[in-house]
Every structure is written in C-alpha cells, then in structure tokens.
C-alpha positions in Angstrom: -93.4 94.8 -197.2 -90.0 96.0 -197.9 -88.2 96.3 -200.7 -84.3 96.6 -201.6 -82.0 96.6 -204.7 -84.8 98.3 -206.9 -84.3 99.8 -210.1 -80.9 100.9 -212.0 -77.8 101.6 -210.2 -76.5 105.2 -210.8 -74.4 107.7 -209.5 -75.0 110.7 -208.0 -72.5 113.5 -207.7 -71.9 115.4 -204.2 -74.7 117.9 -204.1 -76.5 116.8 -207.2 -80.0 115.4 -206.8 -82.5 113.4 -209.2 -86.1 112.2 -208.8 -87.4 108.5 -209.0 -90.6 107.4 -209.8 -91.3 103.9 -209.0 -94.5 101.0 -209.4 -94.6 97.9 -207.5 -96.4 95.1 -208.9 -97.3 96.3 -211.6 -98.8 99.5 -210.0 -100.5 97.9 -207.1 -101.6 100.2 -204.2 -99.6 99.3 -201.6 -100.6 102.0 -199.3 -98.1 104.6 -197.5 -94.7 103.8 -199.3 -91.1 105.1 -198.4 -88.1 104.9 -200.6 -84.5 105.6 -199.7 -81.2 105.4 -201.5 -79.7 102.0 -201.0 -75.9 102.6 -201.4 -73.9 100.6 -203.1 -70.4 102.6 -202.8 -69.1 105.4 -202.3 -66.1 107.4 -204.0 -63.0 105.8 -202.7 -61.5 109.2 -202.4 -64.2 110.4 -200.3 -66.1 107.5 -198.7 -69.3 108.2 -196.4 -71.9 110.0 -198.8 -75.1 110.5 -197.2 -77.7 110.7 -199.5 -81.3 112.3 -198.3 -84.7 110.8 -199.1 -87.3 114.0 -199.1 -89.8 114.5 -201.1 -92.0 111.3 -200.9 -95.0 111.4 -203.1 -98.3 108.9 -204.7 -100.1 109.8 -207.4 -102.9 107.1 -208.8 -103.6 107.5 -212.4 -106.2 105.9 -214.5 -106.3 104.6 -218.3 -109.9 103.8 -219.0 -109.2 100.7 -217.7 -106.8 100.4 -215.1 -105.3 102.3 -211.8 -102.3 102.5 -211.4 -100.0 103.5 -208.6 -97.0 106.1 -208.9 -94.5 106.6 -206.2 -92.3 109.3 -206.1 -88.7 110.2 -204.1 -86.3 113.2 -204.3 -82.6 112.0 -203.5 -79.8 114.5 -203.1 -76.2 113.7 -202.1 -75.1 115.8 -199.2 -71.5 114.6 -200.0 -68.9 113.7 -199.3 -68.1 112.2 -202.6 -70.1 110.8 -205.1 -72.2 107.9 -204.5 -73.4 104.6 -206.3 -77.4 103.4 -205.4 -80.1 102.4 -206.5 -83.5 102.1 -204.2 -84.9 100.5 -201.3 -87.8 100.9 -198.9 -91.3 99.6 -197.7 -94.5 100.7 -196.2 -95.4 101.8 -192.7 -95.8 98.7 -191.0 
C-alpha cells in the first residue's frame, strides 16, 4: 500500500542529509517498506533538487507487551538548491 504526504515538511539544504524514522499504523508490520522524499519545492533560485533515498532499514521492538515496527530512511540532497519534503513510499507489491 502506498503512502504519500507523510510526516513534517522540512528543508534540506544542498548536500546536507537527515534520517527518518517512521510507523504505520501504529507500528504495524507491513512487510518490505520503501520511503522516498516527496518534494514539495524546490529553491526558486535553483530549482530541480534531487534528493536520494539510501539507507532503508526495519527494526521490530518489543515492550513487554507490544511489537512494534520501526522503519528507517537516509535522505541526502544532491543539490541543486535546497529542497522542501516530507515522505512518501509503499511496500513491494
């Protein structure tokens, strides 16, 4: 199922990068899930940042009483300019 518009906008300066952690549901499992930046805009004066999704990770952590599911994504801007996103993405259908 795929997903868009997901969390917080931010921005992200050319050549910076940040990590996301993300649930769905709750913390359901949903399986093999991949997130990518889902741009909103980019700096007028340089439009066209291309921001890479690498780094894709699950980790399934327990309470004493309930799993939950992590997921986890690495975004850098490779420029040019800054940009403005927040995430989108789905599993392996």
């Amino acid at each position: 199922m795929a997903f868009n518009n997901v969390g917080a906008q931010m921005w992200l300066d050319e050549g910076k990068e940040t990590t996301w952690w993300y649930t769905r549901d709750g913390g359901a499992n949903y399986g093999t899930q991949f997130a990518s930046a889902d741009i909103k805009i980019s700096d007028p004066a340089n439009p066209g940042a291309i921001v890479v999704a690498d780094q894709q990770g699950k980790q399934l952590t327990f309470d004493g009483v309930t799993w939950t599911t992590i997921y986890y994504v690495r975004l850098t801007n490779v420029g040019p300019g800054a940009a403005n996103f927040n995430l989108q993405g789905g599993g392996m259908a």
